[in-house]
C-alpha positions as CSV (number, residue, x, y, z in Angstrom):
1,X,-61.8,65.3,-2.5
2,X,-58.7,62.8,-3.2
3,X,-57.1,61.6,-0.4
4,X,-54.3,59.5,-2.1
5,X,-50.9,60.3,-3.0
6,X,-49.7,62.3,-5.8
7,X,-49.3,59.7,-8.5
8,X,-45.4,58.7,-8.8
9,X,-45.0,59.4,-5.5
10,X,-42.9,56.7,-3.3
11,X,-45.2,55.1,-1.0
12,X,-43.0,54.0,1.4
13,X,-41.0,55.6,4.3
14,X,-37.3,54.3,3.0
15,X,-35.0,56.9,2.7
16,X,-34.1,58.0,-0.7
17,X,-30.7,57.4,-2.1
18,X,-28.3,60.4,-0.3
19,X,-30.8,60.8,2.3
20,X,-29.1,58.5,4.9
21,X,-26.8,59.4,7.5
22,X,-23.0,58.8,6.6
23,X,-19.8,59.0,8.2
24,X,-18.9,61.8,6.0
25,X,-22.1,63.6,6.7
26,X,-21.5,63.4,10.3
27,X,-17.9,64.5,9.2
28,X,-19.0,67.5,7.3
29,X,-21.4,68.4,10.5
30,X,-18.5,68.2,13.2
31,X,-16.2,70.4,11.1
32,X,-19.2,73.0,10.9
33,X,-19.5,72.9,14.4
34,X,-15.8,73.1,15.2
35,X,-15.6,76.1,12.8
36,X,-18.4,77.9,14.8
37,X,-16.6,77.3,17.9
38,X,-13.7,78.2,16.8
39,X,-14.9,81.2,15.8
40,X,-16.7,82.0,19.0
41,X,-13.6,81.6,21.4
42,X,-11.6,83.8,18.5
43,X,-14.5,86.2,19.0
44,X,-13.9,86.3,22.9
45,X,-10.3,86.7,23.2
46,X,-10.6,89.8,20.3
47,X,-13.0,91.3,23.3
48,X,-10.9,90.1,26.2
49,X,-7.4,91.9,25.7
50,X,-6.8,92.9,28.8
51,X,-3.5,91.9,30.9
52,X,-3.8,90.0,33.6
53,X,-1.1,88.8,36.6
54,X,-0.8,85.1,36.3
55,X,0.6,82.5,38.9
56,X,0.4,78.7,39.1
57,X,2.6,77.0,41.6
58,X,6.1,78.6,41.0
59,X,5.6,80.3,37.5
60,X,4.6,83.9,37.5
61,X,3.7,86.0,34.2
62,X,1.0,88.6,32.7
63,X,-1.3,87.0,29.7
64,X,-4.7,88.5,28.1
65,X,-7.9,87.5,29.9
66,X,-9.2,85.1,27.4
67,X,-5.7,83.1,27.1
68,X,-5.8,82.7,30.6
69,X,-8.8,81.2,30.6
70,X,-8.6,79.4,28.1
71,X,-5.6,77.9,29.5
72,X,-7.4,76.8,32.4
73,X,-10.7,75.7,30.5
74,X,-7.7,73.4,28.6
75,X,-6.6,72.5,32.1
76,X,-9.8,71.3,33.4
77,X,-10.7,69.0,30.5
78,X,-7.1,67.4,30.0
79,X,-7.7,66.4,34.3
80,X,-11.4,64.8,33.3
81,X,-10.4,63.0,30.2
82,X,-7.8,61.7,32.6
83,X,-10.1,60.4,35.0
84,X,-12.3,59.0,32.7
85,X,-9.9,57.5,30.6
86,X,-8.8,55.7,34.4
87,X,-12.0,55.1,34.9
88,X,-12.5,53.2,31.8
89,X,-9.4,51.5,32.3
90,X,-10.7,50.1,35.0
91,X,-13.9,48.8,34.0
92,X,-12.1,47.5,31.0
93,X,-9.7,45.4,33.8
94,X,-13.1,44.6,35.9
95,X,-14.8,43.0,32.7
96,X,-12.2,41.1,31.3
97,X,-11.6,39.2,34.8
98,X,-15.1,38.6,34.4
99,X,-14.6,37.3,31.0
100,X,-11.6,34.9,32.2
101,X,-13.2,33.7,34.9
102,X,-17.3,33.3,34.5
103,X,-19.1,32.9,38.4
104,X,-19.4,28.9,39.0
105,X,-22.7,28.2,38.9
106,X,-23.5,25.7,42.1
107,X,-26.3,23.4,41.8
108,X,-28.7,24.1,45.1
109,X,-29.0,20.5,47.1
């Protein structure tokens, strides 16, 4: 038996030209995935045509199912990007008061 490689064969574990991850390979993987997504929500609001009554605070109306919910998934992640963006913000604040003024160091007597 021969238990070496086929001749001609790289013998190390580099990654061949094309191989590596790129920014347009992750590109080309996020629009795939948007697509699919995409068409998944088109998908349910074909299926969800019924009317429904609508009311937020003073505004009253009648939408399909799926738009009202979609509406409120949109909702729901435009209130968490805002508190994390807040939240970020202030960590952002925090660190660069930490950056202007470093902890003095006291020497123990």
């Amino acid at each position: 038996m021969n238990d070496t490689a086929p001749t001609g064969a790289p013998e190390s574990d580099e990654p061949l030209p094309g191989e590596r991850q790129t920014r347009l390979s992750g590109a080309w993987t996020a629009i795939v995935i948007g697509l699919v997504a995409l068409v998944v929500i088109l998908v349910f609001i074909l299926q969800n045509q019924q009317s429904v009554e609508v009311t937020f605070l003073v505004f009253k109306g009648h939408l399909p199912l799926a738009v009202a919910l979609l509406f409120a998934l949109i909702l729901g992640a435009v209130i968490v990007v805002a508190f994390g963006a807040a939240r970020i913000l202030q960590l952002r604040i925090v660190a660069g008061r930490a950056r202007r003024n470093p902890p003095s160091h006291s020497k123990p007597e």
